[in-house]
HTML snippet that shows the backbone in 3Dmol.js (N, CA, C, O; Angstrom):
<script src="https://3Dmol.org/build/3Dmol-min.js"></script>
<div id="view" style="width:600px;height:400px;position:relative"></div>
<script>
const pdb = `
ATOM      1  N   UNK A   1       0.844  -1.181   0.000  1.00  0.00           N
ATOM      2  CA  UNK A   1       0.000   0.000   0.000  1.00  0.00           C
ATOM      3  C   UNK A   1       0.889   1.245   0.000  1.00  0.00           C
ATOM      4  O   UNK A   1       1.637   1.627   0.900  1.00  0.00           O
ATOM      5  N   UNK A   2       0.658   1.791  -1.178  1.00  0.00           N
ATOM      6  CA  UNK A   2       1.136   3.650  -0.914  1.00  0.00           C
ATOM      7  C   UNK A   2       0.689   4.554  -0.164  1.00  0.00           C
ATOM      8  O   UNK A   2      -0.433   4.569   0.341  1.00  0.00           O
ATOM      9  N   UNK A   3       1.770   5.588  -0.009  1.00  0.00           N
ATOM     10  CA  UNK A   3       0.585   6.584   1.357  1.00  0.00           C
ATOM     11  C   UNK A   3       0.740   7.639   0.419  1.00  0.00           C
ATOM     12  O   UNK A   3       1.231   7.194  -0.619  1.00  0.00           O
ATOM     13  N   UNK A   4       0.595   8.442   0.386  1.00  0.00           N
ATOM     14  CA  UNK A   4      -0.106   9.919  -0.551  1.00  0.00           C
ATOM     15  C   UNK A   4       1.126  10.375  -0.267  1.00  0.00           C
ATOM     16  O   UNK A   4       1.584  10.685  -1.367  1.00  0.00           O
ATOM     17  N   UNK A   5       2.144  10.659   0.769  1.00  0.00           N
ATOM     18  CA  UNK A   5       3.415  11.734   0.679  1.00  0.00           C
ATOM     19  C   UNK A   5       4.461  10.881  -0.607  1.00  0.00           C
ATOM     20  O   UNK A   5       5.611  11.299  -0.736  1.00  0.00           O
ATOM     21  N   UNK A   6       4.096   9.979  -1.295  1.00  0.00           N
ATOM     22  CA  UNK A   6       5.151   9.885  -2.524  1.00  0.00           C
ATOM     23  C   UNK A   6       4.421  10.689  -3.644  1.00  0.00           C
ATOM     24  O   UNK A   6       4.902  11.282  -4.610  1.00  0.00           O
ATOM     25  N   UNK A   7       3.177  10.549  -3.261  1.00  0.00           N
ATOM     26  CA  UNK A   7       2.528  11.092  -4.779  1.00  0.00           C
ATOM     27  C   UNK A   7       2.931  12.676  -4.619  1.00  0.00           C
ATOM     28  O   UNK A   7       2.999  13.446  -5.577  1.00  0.00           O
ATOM     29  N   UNK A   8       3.123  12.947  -3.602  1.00  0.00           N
ATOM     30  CA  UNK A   8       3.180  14.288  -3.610  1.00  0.00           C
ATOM     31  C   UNK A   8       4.957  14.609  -3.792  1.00  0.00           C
ATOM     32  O   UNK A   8       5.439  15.689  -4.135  1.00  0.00           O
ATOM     33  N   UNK A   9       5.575  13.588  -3.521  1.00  0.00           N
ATOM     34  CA  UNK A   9       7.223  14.219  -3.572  1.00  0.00           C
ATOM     35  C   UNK A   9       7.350  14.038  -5.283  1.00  0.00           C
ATOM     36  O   UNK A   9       8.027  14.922  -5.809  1.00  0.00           O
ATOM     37  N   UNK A  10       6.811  13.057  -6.163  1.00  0.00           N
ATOM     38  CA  UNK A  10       6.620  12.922  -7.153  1.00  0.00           C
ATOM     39  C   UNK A  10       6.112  14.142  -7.962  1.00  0.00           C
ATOM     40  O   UNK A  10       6.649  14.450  -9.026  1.00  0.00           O
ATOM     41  N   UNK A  11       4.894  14.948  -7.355  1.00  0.00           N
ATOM     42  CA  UNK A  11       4.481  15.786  -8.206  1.00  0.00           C
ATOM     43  C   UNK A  11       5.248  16.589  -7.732  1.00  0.00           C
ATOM     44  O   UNK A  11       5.586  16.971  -8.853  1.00  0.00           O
ATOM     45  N   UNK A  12       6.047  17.415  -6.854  1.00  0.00           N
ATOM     46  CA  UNK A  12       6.826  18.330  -6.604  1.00  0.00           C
ATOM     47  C   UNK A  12       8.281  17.980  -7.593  1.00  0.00           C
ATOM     48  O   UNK A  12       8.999  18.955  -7.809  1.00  0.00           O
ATOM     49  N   UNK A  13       8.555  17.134  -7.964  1.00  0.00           N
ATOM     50  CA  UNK A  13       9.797  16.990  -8.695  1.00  0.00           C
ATOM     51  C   UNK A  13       9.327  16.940  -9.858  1.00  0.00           C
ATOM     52  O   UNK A  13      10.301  17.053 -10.602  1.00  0.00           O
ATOM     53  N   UNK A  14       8.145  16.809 -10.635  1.00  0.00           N
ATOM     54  CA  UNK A  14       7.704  17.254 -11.924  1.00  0.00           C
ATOM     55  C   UNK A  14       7.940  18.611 -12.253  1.00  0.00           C
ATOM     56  O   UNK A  14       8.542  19.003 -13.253  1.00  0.00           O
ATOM     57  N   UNK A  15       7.217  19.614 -10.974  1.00  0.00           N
ATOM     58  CA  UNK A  15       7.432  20.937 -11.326  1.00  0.00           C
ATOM     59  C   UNK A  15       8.460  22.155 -12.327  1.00  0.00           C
ATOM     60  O   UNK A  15       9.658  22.439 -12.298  1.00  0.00           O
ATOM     61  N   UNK A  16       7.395  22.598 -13.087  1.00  0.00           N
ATOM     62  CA  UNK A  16       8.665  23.100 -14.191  1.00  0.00           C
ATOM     63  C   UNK A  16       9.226  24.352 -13.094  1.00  0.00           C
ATOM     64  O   UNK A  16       8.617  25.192 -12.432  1.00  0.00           O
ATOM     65  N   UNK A  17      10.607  24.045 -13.247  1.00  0.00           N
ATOM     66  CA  UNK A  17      11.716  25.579 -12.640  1.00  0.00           C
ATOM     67  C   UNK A  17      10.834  27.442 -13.378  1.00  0.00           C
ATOM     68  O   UNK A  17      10.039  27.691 -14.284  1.00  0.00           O
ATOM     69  N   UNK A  18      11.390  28.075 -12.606  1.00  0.00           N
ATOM     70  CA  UNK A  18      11.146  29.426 -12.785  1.00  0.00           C
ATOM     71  C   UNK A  18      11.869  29.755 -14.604  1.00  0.00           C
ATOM     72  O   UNK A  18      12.853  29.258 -15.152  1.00  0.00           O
ATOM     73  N   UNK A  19      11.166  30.473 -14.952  1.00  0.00           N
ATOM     74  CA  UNK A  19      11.484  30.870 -16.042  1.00  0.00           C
ATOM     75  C   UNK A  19      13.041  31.349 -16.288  1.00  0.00           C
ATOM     76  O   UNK A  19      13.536  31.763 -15.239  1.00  0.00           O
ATOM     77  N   UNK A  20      13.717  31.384 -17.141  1.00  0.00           N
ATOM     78  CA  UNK A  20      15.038  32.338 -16.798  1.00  0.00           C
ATOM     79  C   UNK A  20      14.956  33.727 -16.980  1.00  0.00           C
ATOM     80  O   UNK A  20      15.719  34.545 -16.466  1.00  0.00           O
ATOM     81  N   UNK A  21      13.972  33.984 -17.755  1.00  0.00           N
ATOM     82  CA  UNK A  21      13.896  36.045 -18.492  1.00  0.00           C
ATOM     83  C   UNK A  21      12.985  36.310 -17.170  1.00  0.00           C
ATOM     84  O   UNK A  21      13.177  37.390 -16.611  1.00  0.00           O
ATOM     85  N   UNK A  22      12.313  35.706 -16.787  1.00  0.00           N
ATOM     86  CA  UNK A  22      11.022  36.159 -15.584  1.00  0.00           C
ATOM     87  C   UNK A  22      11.577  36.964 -14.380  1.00  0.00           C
ATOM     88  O   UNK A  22      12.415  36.504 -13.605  1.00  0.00           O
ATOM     89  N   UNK A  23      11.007  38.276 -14.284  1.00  0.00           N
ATOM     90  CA  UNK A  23      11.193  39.519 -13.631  1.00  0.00           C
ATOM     91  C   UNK A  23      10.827  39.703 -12.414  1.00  0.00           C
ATOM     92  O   UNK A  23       9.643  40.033 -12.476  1.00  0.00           O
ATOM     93  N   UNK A  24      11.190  39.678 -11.253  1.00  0.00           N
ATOM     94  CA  UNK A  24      10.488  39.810 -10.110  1.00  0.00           C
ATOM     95  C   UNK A  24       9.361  40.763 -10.044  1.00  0.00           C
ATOM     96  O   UNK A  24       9.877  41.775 -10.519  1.00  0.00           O
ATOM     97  N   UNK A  25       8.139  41.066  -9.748  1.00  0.00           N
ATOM     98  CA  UNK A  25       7.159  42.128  -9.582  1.00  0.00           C
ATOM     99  C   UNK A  25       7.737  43.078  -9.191  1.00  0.00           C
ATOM    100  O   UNK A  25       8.679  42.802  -8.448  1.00  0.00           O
ATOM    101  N   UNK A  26       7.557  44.199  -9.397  1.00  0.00           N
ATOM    102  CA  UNK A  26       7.976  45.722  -9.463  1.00  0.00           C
ATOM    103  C   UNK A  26       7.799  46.200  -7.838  1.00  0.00           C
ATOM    104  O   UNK A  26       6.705  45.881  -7.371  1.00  0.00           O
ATOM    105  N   UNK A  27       8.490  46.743  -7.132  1.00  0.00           N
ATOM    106  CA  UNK A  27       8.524  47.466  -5.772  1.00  0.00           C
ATOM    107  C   UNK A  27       7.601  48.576  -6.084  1.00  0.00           C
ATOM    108  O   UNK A  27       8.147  49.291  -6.924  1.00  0.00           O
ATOM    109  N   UNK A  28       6.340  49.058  -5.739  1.00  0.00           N
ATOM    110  CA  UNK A  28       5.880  50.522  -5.745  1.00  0.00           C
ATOM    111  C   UNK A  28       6.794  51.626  -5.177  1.00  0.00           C
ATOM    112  O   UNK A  28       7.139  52.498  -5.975  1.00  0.00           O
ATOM    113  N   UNK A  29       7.350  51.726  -3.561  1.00  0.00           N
ATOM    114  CA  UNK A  29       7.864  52.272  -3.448  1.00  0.00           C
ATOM    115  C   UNK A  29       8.478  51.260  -2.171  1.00  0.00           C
ATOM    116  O   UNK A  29       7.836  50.250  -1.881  1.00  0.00           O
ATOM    117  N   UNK A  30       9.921  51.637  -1.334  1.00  0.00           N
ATOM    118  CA  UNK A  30      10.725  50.964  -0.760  1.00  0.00           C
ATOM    119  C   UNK A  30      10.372  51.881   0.488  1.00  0.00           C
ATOM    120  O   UNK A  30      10.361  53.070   0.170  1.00  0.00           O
ATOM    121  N   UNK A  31      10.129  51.683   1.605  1.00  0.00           N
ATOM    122  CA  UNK A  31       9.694  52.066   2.719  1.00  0.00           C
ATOM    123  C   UNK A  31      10.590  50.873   4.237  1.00  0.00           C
ATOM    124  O   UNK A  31      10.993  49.726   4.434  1.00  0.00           O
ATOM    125  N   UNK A  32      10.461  52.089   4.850  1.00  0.00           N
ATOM    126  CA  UNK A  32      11.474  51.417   6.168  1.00  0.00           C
ATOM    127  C   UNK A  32      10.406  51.467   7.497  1.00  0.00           C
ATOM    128  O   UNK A  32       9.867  52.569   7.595  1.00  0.00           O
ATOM    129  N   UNK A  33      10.176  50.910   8.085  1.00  0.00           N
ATOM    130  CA  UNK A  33       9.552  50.591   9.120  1.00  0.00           C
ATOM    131  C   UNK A  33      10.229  51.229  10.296  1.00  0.00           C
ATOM    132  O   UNK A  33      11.454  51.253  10.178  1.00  0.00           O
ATOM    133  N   UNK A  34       9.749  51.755  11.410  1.00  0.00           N
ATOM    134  CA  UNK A  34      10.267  52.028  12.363  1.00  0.00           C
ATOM    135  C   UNK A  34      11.365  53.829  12.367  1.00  0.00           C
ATOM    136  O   UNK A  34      12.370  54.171  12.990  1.00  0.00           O
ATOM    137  N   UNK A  35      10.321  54.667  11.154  1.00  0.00           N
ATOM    138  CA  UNK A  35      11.113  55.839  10.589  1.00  0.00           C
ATOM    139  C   UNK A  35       9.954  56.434  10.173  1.00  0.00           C
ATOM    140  O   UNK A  35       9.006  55.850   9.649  1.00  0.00           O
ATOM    141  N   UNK A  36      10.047  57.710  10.434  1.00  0.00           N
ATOM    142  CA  UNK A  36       9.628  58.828   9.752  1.00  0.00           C
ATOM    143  C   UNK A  36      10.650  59.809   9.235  1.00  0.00           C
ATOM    144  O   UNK A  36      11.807  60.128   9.512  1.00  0.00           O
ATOM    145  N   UNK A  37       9.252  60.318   7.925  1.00  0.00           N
ATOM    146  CA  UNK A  37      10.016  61.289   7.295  1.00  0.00           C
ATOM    147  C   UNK A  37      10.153  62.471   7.452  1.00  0.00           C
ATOM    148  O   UNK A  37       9.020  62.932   7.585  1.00  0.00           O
ATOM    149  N   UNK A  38      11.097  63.476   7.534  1.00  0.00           N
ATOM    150  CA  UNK A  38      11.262  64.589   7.633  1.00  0.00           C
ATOM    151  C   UNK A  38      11.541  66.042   6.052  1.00  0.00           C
ATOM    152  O   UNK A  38      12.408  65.703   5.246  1.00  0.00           O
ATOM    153  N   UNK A  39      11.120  66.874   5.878  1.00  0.00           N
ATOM    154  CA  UNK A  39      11.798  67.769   4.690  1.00  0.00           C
ATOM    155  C   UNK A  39      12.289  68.807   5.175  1.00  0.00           C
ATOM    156  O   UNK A  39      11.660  69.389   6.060  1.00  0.00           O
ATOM    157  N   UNK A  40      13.858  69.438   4.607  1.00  0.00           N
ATOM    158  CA  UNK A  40      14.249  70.618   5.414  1.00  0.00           C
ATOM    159  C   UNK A  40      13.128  71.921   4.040  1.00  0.00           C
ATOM    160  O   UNK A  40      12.723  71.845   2.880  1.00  0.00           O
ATOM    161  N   UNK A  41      13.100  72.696   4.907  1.00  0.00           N
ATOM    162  CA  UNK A  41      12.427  73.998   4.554  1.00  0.00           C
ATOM    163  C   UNK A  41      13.087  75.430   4.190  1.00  0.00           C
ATOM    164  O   UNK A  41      12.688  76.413   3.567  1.00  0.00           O
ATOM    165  N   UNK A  42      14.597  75.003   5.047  1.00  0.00           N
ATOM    166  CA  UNK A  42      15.413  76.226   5.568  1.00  0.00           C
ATOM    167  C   UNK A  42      16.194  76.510   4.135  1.00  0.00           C
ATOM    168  O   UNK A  42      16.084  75.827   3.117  1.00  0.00           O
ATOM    169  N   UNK A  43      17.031  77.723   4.318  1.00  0.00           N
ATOM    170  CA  UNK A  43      18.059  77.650   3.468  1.00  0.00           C
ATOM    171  C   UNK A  43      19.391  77.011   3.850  1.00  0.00           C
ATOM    172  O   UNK A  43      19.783  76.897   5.011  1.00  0.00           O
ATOM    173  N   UNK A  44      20.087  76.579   2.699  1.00  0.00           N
ATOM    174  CA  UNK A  44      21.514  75.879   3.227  1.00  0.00           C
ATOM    175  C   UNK A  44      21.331  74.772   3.840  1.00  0.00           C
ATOM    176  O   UNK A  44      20.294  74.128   3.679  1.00  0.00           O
ATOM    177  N   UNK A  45      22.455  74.320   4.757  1.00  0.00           N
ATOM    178  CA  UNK A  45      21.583  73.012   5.084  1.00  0.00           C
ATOM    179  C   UNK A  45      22.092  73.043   6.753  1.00  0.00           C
ATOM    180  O   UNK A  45      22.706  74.000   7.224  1.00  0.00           O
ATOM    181  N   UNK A  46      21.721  71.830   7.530  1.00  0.00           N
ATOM    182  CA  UNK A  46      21.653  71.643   8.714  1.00  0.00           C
ATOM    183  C   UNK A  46      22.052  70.535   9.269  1.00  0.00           C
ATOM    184  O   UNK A  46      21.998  69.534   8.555  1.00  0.00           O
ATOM    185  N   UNK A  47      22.462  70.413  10.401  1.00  0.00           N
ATOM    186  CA  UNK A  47      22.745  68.981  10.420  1.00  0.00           C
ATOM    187  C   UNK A  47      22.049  69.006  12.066  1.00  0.00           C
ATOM    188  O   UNK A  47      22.293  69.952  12.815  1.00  0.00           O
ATOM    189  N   UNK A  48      21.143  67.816  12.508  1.00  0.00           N
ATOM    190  CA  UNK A  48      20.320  68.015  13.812  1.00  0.00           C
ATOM    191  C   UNK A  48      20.870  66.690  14.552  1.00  0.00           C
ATOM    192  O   UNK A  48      21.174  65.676  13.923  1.00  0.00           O
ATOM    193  N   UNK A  49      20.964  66.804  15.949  1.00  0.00           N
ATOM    194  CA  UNK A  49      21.364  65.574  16.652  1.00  0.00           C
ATOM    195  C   UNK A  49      19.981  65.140  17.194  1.00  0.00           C
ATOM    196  O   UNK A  49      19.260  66.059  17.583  1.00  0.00           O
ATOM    197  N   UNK A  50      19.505  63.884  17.279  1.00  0.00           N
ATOM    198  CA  UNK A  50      18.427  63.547  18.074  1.00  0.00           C
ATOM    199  C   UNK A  50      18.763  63.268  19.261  1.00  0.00           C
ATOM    200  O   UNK A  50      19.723  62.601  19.648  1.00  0.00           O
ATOM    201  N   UNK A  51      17.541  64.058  20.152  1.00  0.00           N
ATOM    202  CA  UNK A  51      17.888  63.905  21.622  1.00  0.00           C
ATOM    203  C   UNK A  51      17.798  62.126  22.359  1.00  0.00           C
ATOM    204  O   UNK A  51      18.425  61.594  23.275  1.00  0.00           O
ATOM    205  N   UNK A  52      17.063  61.792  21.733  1.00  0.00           N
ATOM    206  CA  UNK A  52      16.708  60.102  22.129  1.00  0.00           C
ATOM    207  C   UNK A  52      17.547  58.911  21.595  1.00  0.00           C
ATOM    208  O   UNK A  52      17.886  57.869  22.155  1.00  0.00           O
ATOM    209  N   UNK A  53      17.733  59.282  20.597  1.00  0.00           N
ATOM    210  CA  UNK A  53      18.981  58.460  19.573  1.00  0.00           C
ATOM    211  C   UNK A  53      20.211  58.932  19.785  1.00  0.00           C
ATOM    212  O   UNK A  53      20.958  58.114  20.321  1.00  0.00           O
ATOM    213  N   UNK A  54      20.641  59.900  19.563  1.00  0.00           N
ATOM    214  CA  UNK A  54      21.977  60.519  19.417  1.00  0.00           C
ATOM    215  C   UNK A  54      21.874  60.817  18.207  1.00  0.00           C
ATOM    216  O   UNK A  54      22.300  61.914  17.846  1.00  0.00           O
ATOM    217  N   UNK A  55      21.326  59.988  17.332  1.00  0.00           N
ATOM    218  CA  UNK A  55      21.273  60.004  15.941  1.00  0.00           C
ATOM    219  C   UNK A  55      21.902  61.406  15.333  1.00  0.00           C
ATOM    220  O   UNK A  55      21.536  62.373  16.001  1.00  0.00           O
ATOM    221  N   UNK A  56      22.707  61.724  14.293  1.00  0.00           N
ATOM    222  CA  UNK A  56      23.324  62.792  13.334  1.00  0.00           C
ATOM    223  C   UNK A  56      22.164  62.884  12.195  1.00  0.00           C
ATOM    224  O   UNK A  56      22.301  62.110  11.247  1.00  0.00           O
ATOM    225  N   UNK A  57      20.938  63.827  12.192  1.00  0.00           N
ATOM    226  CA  UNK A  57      20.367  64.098  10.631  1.00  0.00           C
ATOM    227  C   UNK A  57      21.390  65.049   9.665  1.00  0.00           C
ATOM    228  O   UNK A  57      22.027  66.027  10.056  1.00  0.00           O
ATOM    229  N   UNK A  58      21.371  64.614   8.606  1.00  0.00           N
ATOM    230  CA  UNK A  58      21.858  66.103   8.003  1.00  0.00           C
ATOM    231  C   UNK A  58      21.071  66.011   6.834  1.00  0.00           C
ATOM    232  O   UNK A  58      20.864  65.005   6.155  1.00  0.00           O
ATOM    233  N   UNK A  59      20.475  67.643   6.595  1.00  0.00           N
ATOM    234  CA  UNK A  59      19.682  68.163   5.788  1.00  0.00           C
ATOM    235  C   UNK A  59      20.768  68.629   4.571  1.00  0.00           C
ATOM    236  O   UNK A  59      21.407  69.622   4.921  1.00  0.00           O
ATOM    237  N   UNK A  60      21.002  68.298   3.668  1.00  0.00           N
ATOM    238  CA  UNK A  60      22.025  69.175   2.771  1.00  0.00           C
ATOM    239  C   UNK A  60      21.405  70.286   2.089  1.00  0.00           C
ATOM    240  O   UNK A  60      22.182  71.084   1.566  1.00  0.00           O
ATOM    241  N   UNK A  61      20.108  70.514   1.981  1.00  0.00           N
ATOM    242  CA  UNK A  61      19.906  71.690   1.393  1.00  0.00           C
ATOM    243  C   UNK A  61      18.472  71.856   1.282  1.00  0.00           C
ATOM    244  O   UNK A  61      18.036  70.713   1.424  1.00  0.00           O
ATOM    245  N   UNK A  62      17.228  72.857   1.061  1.00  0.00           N
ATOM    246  CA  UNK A  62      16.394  72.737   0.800  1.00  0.00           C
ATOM    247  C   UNK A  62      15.728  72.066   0.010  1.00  0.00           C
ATOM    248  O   UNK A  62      16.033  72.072  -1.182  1.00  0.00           O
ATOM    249  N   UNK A  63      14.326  71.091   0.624  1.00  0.00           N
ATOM    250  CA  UNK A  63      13.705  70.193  -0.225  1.00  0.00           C
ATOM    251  C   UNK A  63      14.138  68.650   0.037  1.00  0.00           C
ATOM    252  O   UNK A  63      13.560  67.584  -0.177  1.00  0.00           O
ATOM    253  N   UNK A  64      15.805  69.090   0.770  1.00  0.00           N
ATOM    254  CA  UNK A  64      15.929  67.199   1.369  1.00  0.00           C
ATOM    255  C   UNK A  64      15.250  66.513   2.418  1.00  0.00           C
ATOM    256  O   UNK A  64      14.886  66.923   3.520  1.00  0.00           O
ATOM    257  N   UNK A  65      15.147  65.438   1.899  1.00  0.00           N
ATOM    258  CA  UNK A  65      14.598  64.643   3.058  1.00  0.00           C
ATOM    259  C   UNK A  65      14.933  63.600   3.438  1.00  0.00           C
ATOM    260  O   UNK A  65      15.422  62.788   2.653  1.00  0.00           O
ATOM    261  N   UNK A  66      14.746  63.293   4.909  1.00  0.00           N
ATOM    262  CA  UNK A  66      15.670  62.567   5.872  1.00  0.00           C
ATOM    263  C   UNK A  66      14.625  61.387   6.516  1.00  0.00           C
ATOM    264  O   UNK A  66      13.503  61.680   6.929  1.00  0.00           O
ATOM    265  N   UNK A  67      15.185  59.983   6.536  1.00  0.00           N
ATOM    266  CA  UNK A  67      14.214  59.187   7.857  1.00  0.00           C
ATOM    267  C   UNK A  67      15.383  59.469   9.328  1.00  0.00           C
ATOM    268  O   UNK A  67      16.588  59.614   9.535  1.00  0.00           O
ATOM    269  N   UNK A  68      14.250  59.427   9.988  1.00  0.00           N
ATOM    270  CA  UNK A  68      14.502  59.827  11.338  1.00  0.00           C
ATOM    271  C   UNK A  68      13.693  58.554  12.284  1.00  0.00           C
ATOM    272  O   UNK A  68      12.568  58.055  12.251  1.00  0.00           O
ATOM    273  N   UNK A  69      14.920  58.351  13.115  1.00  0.00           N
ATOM    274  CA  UNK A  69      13.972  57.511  14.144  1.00  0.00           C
ATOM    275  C   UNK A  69      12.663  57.605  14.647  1.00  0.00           C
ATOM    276  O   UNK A  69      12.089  58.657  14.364  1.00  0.00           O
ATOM    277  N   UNK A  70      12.112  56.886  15.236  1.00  0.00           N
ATOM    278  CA  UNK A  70      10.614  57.149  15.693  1.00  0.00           C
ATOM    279  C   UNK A  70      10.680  57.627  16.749  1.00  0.00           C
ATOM    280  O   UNK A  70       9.627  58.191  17.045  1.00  0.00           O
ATOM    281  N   UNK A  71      11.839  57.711  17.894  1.00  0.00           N
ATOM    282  CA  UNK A  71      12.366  58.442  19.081  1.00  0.00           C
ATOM    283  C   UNK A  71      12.904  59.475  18.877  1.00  0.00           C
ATOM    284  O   UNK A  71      13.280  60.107  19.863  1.00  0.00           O
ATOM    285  N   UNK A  72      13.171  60.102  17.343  1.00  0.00           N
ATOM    286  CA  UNK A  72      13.251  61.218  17.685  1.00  0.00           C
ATOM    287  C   UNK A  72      12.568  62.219  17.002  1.00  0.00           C
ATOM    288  O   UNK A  72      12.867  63.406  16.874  1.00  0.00           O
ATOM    289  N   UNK A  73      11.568  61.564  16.557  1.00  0.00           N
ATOM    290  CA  UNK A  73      10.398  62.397  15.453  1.00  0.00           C
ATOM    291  C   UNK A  73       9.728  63.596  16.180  1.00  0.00           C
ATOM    292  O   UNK A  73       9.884  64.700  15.658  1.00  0.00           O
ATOM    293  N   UNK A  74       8.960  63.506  17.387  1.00  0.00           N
ATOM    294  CA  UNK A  74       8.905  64.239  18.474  1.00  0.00           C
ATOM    295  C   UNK A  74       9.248  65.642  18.255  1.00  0.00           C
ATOM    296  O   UNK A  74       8.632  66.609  17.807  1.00  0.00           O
ATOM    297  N   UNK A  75      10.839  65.382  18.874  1.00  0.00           N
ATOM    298  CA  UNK A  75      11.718  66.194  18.270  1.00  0.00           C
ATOM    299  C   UNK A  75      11.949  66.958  17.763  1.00  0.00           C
ATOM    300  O   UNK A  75      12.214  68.039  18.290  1.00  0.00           O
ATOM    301  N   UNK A  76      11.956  66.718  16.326  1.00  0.00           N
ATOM    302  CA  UNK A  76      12.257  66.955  14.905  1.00  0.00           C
ATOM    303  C   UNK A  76      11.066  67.865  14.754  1.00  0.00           C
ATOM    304  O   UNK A  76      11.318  68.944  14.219  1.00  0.00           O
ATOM    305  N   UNK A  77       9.491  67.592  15.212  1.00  0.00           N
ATOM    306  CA  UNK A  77       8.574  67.840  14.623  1.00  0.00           C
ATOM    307  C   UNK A  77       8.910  69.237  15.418  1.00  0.00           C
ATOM    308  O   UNK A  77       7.973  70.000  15.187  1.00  0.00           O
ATOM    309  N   UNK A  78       9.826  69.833  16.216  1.00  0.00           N
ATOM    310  CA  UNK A  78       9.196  71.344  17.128  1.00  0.00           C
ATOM    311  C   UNK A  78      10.387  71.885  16.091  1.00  0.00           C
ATOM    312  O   UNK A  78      10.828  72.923  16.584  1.00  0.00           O
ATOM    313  N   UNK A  79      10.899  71.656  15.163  1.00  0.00           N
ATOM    314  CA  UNK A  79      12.365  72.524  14.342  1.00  0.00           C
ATOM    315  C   UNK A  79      11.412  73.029  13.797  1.00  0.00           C
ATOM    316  O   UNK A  79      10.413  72.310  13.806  1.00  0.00           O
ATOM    317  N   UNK A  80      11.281  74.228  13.196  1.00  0.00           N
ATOM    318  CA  UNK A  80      10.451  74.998  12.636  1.00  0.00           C
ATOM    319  C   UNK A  80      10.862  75.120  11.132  1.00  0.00           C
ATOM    320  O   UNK A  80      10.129  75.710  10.339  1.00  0.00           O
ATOM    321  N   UNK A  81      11.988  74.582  10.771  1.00  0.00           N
ATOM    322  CA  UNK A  81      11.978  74.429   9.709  1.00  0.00           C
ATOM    323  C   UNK A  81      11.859  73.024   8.685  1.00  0.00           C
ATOM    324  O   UNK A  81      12.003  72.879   7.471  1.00  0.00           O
ATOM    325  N   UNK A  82      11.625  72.364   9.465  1.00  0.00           N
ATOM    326  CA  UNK A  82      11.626  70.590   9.300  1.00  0.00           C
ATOM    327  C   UNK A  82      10.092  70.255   9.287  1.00  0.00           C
ATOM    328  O   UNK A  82       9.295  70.614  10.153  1.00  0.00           O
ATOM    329  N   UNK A  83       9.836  69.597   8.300  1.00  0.00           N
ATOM    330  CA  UNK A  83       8.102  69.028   8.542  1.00  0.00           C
ATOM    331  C   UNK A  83       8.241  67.609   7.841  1.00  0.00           C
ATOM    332  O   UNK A  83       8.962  67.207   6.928  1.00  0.00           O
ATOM    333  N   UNK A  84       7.004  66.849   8.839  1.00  0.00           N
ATOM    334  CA  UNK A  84       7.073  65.521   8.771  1.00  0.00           C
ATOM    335  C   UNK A  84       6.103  65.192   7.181  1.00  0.00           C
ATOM    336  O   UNK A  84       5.002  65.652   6.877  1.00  0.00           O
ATOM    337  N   UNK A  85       6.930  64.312   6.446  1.00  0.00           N
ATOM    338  CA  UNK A  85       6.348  63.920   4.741  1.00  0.00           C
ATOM    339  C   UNK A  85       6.240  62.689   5.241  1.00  0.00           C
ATOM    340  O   UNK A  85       6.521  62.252   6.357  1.00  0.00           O
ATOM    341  N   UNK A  86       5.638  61.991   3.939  1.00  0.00           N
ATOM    342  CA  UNK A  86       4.537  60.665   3.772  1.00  0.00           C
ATOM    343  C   UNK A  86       5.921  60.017   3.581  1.00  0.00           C
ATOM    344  O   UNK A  86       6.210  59.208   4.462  1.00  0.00           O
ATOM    345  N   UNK A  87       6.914  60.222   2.527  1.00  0.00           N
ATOM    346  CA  UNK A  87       8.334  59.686   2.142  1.00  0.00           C
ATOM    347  C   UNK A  87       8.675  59.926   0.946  1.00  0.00           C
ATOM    348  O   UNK A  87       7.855  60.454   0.196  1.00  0.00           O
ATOM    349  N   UNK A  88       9.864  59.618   0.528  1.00  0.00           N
ATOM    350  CA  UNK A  88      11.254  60.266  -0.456  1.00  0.00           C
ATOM    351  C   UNK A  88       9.824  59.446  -1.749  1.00  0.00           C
ATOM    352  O   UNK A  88      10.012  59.461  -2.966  1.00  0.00           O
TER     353      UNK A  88
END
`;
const viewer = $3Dmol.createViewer("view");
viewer.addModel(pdb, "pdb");
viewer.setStyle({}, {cartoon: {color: "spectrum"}});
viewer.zoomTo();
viewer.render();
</script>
């Protein structure tokens, strides 16, 4: 008597392999967990220490934008020239 786990190691070794030209699905956008975003506003640029992290931001110039820890978003959010974006 057969038991069903050959039929099945059988049909798993039939299986045709992955194509070779076949493209992985496209990323919409690449996002980091555990970060928010920040945009500098100012002129020139800035560089901010987070009080909770230690963390070093640096803004290089107007319109950049930075992820920032989630400890030090807080933070970030009272710089008056820094505002929190959806992401890059």
């Amino acid at each position: 008597m057969t038991c069903c786990g050959n039929r099945r190691v059988a049909a798993g070794a039939m299986a045709s392999p992955p194509a070779a030209n076949a493209r992985p699905a496209p990323v919409a956008e690449t996002r980091r967990f555990g970060v928010a975003y920040f945009q500098y506003t100012g002129q020139g640029g800035v560089i901010i220490t987070g009080p909770t992290t230690g963390n070093r931001y640096r803004f290089e110039a107007n319109g950049a934008i930075v992820a920032v820890a989630l400890g030090d978003r807080a933070s970030l959010a009272r710089v008056p020239q820094l505002r929190q974006v959806a992401g890059p």
